[in-house]
Every structure is written in structure tokens, then in C-alpha cells.
PDBQT receptor file of N, H, CA, C and O in Angstrom, charges set to zero:
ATOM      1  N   UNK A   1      -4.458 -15.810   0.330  1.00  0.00    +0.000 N 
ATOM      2  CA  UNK A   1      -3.283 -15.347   1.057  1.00  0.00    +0.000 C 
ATOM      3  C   UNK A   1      -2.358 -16.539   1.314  1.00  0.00    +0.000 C 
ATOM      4  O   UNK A   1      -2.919 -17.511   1.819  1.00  0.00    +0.000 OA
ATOM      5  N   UNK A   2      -1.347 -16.626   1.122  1.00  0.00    +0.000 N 
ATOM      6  H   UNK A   2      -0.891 -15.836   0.712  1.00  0.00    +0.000 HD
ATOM      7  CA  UNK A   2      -0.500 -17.474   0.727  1.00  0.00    +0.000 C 
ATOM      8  C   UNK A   2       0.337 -17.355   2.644  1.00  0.00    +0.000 C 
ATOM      9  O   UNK A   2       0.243 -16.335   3.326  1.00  0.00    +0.000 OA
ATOM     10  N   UNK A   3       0.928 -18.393   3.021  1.00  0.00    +0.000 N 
ATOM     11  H   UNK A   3       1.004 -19.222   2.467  1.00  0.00    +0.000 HD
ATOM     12  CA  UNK A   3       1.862 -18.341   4.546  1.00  0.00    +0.000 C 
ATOM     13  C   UNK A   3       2.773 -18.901   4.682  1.00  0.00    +0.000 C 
ATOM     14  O   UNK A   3       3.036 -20.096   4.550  1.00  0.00    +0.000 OA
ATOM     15  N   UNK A   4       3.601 -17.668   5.092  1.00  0.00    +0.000 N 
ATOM     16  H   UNK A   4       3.388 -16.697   5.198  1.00  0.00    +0.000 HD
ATOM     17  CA  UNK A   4       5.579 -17.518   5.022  1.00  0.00    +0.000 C 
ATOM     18  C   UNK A   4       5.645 -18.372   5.905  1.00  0.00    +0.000 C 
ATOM     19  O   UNK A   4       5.367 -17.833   6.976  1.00  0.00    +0.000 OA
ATOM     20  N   UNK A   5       5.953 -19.832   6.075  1.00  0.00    +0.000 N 
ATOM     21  H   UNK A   5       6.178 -20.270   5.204  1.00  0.00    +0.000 HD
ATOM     22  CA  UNK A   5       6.398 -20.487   6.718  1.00  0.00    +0.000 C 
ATOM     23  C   UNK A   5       7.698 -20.190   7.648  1.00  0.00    +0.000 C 
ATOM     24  O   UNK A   5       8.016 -20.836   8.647  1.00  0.00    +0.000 OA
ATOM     25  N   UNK A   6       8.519 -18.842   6.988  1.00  0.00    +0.000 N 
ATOM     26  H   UNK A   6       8.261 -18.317   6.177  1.00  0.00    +0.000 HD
ATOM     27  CA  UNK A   6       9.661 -18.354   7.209  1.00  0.00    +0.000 C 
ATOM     28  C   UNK A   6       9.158 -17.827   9.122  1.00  0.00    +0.000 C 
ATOM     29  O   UNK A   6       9.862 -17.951  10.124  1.00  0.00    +0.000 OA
ATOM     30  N   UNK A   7       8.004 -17.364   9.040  1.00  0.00    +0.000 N 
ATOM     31  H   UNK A   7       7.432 -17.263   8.226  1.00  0.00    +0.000 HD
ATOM     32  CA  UNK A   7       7.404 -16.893  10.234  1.00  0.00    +0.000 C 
ATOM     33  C   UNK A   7       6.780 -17.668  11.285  1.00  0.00    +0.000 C 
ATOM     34  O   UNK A   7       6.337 -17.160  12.315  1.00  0.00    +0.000 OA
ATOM     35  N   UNK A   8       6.746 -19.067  10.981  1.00  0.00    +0.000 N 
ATOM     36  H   UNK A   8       7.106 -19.479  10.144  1.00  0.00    +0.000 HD
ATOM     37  CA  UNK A   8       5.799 -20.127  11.890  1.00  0.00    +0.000 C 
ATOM     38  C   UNK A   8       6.752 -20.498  12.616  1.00  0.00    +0.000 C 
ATOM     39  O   UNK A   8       7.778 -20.827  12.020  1.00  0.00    +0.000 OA
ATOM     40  N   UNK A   9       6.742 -20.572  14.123  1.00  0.00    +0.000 N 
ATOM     41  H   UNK A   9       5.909 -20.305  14.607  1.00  0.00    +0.000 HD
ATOM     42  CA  UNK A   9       6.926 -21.995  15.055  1.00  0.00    +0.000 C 
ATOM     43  C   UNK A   9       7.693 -23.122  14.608  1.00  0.00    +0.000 C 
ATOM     44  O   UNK A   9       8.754 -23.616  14.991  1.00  0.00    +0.000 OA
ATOM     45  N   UNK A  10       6.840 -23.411  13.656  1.00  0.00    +0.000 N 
ATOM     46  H   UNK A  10       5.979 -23.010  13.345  1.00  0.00    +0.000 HD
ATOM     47  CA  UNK A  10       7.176 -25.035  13.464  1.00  0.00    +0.000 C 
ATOM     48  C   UNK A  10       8.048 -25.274  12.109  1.00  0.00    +0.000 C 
ATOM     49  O   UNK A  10       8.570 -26.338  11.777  1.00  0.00    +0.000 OA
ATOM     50  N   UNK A  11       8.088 -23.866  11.306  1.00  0.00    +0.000 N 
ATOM     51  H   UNK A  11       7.664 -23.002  11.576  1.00  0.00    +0.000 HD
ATOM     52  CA  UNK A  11       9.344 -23.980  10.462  1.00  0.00    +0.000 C 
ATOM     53  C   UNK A  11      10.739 -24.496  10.939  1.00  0.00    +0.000 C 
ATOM     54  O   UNK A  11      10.937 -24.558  12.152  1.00  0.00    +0.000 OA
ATOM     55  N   UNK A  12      11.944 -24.955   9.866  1.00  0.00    +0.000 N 
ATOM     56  H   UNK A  12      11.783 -24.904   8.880  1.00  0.00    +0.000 HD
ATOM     57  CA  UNK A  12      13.131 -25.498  10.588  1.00  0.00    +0.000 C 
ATOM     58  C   UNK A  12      13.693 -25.214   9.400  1.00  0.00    +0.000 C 
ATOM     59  O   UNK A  12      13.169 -24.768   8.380  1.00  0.00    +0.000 OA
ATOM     60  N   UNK A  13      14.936 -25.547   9.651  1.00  0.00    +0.000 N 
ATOM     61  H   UNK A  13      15.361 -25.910  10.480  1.00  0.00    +0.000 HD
ATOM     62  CA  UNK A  13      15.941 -25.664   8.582  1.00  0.00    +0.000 C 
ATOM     63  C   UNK A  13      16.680 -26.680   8.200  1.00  0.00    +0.000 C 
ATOM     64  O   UNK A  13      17.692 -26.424   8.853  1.00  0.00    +0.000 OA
ATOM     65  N   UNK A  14      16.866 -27.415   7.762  1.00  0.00    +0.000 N 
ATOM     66  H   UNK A  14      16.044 -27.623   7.231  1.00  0.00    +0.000 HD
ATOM     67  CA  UNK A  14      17.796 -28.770   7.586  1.00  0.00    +0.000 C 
ATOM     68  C   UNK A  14      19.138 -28.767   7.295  1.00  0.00    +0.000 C 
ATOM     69  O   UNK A  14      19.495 -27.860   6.543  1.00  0.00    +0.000 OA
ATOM     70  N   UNK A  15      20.110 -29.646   7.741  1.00  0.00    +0.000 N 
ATOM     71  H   UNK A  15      19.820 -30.383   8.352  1.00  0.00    +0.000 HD
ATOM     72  CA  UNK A  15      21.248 -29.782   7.016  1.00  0.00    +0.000 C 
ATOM     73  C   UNK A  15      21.257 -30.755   5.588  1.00  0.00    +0.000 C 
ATOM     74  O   UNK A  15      22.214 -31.232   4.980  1.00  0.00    +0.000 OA
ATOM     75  N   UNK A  16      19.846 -30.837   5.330  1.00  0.00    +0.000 N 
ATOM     76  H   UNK A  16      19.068 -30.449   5.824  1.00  0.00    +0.000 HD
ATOM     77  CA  UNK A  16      19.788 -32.298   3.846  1.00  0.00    +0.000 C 
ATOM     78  C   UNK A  16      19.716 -31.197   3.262  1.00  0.00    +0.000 C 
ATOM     79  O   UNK A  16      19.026 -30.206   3.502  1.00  0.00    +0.000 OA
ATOM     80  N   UNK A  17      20.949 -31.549   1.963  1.00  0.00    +0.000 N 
ATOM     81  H   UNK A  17      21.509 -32.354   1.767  1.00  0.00    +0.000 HD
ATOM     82  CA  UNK A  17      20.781 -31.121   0.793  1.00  0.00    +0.000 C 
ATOM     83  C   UNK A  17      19.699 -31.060  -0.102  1.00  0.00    +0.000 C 
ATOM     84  O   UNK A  17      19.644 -30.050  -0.804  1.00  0.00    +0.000 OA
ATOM     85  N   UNK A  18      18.800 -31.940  -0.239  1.00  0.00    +0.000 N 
ATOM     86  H   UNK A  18      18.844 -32.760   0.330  1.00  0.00    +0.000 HD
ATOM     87  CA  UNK A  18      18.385 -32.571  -0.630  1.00  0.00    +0.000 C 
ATOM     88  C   UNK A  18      16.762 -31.754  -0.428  1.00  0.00    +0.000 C 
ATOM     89  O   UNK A  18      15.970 -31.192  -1.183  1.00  0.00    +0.000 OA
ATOM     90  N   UNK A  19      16.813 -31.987   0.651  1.00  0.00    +0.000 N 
ATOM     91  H   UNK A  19      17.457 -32.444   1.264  1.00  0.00    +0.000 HD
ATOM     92  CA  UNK A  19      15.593 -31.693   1.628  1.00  0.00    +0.000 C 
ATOM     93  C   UNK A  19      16.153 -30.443   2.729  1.00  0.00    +0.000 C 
ATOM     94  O   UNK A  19      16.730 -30.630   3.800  1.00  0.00    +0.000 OA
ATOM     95  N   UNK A  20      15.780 -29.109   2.088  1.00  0.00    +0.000 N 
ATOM     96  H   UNK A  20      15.311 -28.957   1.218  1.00  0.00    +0.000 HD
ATOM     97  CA  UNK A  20      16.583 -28.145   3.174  1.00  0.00    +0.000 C 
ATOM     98  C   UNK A  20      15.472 -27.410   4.138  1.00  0.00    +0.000 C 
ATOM     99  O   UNK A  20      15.716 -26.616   5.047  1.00  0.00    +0.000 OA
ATOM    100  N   UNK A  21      14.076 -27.924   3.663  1.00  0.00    +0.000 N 
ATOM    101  H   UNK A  21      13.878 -28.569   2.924  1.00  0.00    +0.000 HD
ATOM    102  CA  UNK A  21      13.026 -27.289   4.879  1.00  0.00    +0.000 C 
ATOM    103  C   UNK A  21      12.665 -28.472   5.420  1.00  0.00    +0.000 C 
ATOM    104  O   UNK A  21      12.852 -29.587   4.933  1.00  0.00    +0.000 OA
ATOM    105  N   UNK A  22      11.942 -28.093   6.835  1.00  0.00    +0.000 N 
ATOM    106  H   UNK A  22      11.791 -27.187   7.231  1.00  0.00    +0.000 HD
ATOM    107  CA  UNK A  22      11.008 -29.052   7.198  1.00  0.00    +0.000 C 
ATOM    108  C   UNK A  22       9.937 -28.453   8.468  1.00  0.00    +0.000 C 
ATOM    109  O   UNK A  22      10.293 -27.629   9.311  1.00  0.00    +0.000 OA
ATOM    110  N   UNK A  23       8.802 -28.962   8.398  1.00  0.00    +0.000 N 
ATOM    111  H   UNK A  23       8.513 -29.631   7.713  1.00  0.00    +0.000 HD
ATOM    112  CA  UNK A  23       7.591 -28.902   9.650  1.00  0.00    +0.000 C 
ATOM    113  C   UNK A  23       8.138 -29.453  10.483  1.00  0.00    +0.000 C 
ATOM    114  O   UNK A  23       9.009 -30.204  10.044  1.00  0.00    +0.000 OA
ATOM    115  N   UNK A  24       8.016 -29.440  11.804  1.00  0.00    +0.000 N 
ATOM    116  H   UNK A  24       7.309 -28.830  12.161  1.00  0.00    +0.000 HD
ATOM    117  CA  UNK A  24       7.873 -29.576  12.928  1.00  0.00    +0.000 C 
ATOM    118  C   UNK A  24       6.788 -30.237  13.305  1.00  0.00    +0.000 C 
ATOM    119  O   UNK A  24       6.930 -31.352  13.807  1.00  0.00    +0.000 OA
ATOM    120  N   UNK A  25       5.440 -29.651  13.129  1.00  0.00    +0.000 N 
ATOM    121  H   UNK A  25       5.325 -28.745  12.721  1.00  0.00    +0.000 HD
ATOM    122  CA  UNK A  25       4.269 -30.067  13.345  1.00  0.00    +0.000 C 
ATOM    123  C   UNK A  25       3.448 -31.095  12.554  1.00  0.00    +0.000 C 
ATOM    124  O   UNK A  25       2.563 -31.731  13.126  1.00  0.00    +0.000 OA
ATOM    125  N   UNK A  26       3.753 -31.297  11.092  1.00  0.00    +0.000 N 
ATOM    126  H   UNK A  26       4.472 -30.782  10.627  1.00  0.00    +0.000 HD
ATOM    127  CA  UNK A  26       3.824 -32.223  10.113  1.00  0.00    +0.000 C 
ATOM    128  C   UNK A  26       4.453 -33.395  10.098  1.00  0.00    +0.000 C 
ATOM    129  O   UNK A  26       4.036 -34.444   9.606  1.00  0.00    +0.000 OA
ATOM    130  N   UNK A  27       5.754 -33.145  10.801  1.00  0.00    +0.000 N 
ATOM    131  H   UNK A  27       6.093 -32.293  11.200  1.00  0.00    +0.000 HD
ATOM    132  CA  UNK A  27       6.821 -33.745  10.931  1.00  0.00    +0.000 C 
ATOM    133  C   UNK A  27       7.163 -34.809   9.386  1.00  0.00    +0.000 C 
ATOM    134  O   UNK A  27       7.217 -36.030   9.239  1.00  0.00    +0.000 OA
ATOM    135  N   UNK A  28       7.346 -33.625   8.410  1.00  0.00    +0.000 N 
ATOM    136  H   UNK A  28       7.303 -32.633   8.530  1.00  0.00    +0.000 HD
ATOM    137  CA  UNK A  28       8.132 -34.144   7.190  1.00  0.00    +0.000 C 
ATOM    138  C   UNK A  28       8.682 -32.816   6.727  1.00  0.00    +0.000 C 
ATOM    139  O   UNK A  28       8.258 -31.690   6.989  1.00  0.00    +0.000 OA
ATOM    140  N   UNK A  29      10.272 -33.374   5.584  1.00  0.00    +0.000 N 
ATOM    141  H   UNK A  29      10.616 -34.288   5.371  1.00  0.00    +0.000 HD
ATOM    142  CA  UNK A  29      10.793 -32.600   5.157  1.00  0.00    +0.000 C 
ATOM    143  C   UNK A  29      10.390 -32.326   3.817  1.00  0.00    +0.000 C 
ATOM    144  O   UNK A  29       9.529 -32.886   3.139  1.00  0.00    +0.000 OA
ATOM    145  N   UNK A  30      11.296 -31.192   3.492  1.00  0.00    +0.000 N 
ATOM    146  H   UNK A  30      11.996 -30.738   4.043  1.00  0.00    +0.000 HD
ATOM    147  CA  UNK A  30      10.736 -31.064   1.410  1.00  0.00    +0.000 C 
ATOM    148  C   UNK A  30      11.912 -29.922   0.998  1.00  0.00    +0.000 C 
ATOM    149  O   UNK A  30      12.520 -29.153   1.743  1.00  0.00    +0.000 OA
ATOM    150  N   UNK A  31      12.024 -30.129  -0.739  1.00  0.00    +0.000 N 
ATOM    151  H   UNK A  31      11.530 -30.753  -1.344  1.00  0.00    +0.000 HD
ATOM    152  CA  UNK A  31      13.115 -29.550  -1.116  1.00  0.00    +0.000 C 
ATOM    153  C   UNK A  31      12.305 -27.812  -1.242  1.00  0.00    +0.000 C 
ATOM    154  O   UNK A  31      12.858 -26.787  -1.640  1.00  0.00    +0.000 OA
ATOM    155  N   UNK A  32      11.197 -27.933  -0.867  1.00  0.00    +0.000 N 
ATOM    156  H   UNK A  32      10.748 -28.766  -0.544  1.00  0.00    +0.000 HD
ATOM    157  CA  UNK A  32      10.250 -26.502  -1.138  1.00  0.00    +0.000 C 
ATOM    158  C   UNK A  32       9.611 -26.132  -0.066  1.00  0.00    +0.000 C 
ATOM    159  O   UNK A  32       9.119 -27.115   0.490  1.00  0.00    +0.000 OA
ATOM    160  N   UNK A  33       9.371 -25.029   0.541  1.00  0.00    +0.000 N 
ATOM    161  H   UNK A  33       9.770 -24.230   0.090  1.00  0.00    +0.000 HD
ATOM    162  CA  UNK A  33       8.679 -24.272   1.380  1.00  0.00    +0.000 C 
ATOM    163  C   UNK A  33       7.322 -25.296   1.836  1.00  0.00    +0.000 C 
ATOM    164  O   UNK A  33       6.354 -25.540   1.116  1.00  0.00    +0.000 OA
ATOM    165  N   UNK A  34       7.578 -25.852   3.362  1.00  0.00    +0.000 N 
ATOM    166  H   UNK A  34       8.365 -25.654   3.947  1.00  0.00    +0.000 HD
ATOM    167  CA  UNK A  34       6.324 -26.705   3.850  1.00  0.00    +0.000 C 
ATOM    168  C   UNK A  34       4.987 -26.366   3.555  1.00  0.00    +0.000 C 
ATOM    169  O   UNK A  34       4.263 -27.311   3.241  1.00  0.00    +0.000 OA
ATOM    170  N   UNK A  35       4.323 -24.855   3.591  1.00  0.00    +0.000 N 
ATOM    171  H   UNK A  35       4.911 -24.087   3.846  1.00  0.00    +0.000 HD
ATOM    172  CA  UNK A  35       3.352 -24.500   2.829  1.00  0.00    +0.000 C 
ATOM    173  C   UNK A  35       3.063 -24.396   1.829  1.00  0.00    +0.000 C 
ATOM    174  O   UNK A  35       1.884 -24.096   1.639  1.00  0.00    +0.000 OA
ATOM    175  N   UNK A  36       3.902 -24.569   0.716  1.00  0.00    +0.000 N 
ATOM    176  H   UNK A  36       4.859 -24.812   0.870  1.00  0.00    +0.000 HD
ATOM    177  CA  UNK A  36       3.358 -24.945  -0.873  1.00  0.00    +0.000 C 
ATOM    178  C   UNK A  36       3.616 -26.085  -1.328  1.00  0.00    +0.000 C 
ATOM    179  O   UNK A  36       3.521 -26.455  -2.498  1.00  0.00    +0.000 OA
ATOM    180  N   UNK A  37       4.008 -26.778  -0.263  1.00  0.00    +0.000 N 
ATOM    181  H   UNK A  37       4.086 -26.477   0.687  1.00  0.00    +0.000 HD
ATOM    182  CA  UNK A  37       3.998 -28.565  -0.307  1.00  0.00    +0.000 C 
ATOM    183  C   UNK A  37       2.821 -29.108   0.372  1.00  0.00    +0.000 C 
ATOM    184  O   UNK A  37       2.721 -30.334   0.331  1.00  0.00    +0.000 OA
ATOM    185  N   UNK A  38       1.914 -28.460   0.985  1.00  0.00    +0.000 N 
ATOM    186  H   UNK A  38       1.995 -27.463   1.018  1.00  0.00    +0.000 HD
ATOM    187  CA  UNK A  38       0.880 -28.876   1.698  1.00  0.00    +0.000 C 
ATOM    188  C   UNK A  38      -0.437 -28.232   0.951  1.00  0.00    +0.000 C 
ATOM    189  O   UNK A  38      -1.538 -28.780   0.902  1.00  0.00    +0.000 OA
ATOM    190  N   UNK A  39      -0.082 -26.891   0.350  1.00  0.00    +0.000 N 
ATOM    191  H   UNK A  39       0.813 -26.446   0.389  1.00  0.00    +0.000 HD
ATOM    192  CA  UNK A  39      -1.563 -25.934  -0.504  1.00  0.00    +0.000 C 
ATOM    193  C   UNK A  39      -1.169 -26.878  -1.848  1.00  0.00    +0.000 C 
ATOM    194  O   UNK A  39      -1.966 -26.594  -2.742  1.00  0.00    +0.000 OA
ATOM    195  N   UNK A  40      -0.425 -27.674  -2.190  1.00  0.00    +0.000 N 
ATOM    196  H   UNK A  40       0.222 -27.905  -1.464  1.00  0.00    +0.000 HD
ATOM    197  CA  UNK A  40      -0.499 -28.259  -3.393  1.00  0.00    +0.000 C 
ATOM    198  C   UNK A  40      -0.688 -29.863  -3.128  1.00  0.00    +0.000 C 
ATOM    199  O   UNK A  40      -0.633 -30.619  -4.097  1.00  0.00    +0.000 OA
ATOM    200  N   UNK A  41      -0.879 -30.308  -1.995  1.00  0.00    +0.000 N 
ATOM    201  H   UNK A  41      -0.923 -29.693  -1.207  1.00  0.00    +0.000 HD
ATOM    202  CA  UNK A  41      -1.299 -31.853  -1.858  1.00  0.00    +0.000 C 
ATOM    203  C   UNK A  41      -2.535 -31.658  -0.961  1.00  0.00    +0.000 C 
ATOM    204  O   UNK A  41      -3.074 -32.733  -0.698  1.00  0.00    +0.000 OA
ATOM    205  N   UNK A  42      -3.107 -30.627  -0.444  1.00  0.00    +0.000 N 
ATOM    206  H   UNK A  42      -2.670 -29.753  -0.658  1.00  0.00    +0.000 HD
ATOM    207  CA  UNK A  42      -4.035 -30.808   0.450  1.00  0.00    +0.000 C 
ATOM    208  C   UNK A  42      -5.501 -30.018  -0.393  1.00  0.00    +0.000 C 
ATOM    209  O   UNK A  42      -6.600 -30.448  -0.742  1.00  0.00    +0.000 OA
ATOM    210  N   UNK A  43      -4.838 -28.721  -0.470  1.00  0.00    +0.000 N 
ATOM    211  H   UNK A  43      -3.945 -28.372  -0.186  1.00  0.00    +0.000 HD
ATOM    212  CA  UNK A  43      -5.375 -27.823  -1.649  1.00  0.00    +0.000 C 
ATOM    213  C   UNK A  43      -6.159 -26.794  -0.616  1.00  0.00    +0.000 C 
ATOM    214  O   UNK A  43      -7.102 -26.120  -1.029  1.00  0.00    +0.000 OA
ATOM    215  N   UNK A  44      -5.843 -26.744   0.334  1.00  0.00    +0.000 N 
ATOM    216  H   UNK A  44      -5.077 -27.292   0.669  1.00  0.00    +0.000 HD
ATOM    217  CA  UNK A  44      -5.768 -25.509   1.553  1.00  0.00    +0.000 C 
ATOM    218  C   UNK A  44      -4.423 -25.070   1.937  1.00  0.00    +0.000 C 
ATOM    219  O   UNK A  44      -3.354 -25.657   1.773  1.00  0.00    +0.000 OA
ATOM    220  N   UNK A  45      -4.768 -23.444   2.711  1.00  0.00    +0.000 N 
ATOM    221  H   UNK A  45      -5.636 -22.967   2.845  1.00  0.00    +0.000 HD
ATOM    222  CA  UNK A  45      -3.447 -23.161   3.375  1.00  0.00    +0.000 C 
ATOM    223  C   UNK A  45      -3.205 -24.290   4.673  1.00  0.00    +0.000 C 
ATOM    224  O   UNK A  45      -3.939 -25.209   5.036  1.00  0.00    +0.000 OA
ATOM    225  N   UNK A  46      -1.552 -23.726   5.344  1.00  0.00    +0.000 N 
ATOM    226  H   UNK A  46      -0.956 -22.980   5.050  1.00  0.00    +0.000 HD
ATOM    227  CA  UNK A  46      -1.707 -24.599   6.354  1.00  0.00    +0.000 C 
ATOM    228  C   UNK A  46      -2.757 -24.055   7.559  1.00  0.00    +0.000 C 
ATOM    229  O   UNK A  46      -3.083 -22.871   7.640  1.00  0.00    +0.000 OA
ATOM    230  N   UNK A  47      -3.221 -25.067   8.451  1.00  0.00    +0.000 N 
ATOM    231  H   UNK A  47      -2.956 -26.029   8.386  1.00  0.00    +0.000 HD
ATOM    232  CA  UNK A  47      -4.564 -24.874   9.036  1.00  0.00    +0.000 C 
ATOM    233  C   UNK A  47      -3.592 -24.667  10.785  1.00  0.00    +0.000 C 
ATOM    234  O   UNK A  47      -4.202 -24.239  11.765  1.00  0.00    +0.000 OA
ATOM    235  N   UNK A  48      -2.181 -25.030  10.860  1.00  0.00    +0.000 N 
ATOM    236  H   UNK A  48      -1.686 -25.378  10.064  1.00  0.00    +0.000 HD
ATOM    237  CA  UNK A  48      -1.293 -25.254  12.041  1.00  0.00    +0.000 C 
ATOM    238  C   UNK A  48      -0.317 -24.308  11.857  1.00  0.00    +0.000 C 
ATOM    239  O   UNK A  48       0.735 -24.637  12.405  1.00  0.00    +0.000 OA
ATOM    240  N   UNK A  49      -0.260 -22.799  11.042  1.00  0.00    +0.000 N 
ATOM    241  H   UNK A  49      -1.114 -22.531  10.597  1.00  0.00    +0.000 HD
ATOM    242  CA  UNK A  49       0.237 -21.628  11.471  1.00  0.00    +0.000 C 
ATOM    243  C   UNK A  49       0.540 -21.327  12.612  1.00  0.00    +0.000 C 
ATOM    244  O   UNK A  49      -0.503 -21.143  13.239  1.00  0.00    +0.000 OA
ATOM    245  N   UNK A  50       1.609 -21.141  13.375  1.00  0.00    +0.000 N 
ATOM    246  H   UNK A  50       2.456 -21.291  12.866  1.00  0.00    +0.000 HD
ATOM    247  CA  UNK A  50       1.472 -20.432  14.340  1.00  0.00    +0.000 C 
ATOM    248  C   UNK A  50       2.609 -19.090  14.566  1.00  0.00    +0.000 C 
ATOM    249  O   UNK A  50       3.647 -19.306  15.192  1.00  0.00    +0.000 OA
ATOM    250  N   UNK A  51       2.435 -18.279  14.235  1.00  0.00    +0.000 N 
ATOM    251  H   UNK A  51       1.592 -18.103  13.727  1.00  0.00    +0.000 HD
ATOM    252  CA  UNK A  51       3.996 -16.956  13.965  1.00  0.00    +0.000 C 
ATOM    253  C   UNK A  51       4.181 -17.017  15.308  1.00  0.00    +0.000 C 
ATOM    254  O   UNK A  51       3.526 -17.221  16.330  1.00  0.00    +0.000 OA
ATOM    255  N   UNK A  52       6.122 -16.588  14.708  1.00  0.00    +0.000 N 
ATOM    256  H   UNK A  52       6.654 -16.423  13.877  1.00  0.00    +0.000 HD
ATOM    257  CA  UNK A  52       6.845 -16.422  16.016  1.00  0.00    +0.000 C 
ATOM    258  C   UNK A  52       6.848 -14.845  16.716  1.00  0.00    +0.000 C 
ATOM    259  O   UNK A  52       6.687 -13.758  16.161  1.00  0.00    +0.000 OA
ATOM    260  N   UNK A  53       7.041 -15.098  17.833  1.00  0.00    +0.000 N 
ATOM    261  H   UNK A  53       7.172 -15.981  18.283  1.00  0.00    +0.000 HD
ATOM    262  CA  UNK A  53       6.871 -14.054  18.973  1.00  0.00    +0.000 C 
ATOM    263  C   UNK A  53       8.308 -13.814  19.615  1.00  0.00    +0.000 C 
ATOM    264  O   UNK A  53       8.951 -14.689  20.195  1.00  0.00    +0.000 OA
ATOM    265  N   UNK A  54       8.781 -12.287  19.394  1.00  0.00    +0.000 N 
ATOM    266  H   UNK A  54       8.259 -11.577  18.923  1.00  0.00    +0.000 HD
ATOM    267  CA  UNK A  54       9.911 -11.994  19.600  1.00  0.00    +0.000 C 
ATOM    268  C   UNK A  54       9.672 -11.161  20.926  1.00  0.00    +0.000 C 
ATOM    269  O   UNK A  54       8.537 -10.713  21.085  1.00  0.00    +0.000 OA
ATOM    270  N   UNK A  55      10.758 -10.875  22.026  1.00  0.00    +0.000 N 
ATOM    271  H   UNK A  55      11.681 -11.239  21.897  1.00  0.00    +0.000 HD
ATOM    272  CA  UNK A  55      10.825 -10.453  22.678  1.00  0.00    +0.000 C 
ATOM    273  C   UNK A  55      10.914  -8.611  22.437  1.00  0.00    +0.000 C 
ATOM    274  O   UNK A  55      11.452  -8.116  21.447  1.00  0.00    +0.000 OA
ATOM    275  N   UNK A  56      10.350  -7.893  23.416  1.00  0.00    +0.000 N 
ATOM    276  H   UNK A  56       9.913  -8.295  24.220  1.00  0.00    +0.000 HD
ATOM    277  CA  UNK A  56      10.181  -6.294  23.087  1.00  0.00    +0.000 C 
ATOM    278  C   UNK A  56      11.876  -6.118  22.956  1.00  0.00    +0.000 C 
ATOM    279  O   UNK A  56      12.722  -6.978  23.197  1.00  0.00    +0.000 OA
ATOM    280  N   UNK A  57      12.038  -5.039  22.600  1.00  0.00    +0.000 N 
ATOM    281  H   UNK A  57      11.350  -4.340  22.404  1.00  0.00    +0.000 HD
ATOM    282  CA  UNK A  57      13.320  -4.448  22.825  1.00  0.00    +0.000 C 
ATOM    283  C   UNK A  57      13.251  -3.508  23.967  1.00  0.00    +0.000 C 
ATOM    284  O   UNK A  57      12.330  -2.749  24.270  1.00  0.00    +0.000 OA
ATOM    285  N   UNK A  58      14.911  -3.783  24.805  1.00  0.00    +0.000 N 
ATOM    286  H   UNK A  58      15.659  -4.400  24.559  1.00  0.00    +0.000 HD
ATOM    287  CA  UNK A  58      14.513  -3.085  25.658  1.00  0.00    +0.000 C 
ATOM    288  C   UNK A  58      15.492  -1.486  25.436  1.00  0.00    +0.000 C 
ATOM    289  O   UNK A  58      16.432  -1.231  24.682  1.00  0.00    +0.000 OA
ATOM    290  N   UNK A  59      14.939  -0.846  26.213  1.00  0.00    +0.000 N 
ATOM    291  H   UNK A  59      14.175  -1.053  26.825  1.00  0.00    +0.000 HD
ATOM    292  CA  UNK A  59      16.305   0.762  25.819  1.00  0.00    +0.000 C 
ATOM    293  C   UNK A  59      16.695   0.760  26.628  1.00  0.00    +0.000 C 
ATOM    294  O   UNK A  59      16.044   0.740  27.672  1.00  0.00    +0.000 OA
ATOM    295  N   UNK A  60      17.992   0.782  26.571  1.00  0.00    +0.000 N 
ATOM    296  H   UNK A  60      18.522   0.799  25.722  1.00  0.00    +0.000 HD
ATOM    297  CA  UNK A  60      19.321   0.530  27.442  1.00  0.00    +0.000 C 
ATOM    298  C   UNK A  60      19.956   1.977  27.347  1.00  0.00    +0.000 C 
ATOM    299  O   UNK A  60      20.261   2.498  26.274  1.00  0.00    +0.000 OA
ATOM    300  N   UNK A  61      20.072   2.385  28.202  1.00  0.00    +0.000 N 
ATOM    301  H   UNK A  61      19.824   1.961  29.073  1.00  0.00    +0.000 HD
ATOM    302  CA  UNK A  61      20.452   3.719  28.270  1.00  0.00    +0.000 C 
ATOM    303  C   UNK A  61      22.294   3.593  29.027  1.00  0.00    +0.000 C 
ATOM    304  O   UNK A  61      22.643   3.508  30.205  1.00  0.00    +0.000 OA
ATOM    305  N   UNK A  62      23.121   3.631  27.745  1.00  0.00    +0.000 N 
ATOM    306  H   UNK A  62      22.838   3.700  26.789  1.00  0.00    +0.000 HD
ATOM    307  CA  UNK A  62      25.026   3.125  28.129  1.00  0.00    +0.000 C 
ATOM    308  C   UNK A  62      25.275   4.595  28.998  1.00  0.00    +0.000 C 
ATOM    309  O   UNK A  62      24.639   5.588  28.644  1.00  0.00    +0.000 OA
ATOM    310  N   UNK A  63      25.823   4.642  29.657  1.00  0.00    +0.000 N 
ATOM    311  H   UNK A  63      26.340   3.836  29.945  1.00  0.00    +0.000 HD
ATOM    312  CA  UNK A  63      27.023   5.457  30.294  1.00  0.00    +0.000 C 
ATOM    313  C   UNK A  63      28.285   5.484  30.473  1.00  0.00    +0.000 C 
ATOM    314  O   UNK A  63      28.555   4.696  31.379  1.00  0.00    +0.000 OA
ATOM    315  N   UNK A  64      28.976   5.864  30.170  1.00  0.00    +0.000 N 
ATOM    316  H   UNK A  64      28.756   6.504  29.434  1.00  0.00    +0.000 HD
ATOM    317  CA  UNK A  64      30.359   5.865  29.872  1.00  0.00    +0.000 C 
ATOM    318  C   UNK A  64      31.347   6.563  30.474  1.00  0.00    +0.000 C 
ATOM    319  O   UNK A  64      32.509   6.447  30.087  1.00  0.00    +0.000 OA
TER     320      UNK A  64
């Protein structure tokens, strides 16, 4: 099972061209998704996953 970094905590986004992801928790950047820069130098998934947690929605009931 492969992990959407798109969903972790510690994903980011960069303004480097160059380098447009980066860890947080790693604390390095890469021109490729931090988890297939790490399952291809480590040769595990990442072991410091952590998905983000969105707030409920609430129902707002408008009156007009």
C-alpha cells in the first residue's frame, strides 16, 4: 500500500521550482512526492504518516 503524502501532517508545498514538495518531519525537500523518495532510498513506506483531521461540518440552518 503505497501513502498519499497529499493526506499527511507533515506534507508542504514549496515555492522551489525545482523542489516543489517537502516533509516537515524529514525536514527535506524533493522534485517527487516525499513518500516515493523515501520507499525508494529506505525501501519501506513512510513509518511518520500522520493524516489530516478536518473539522465536522456544521448545518447551519439560513433564515431569511
Amino acid at each position: 500500500m503505497s501513502i498519499d503524502c497529499r493526506k499527511c501532517i507533515f506534507f508542504k508545498i514549496t515555492w522551489e521550482k525545482e523542489n516543489p514538495y517537502a516533509c516537515k518531519v524529514f525536514g527535506f525537500k524533493s522534485n517527487e512526492i516525499p513518500s516515493v523518495k523515501i520507499l525508494f532510498v529506505d525501501g519501506k513506506n513512510c513509518l511518520k504518516f500522520s493524516p489530516k483531521t478536518y473539522p465536522k461540518k456544521q448545518n447551519v440552518n439560513w433564515v431569511g
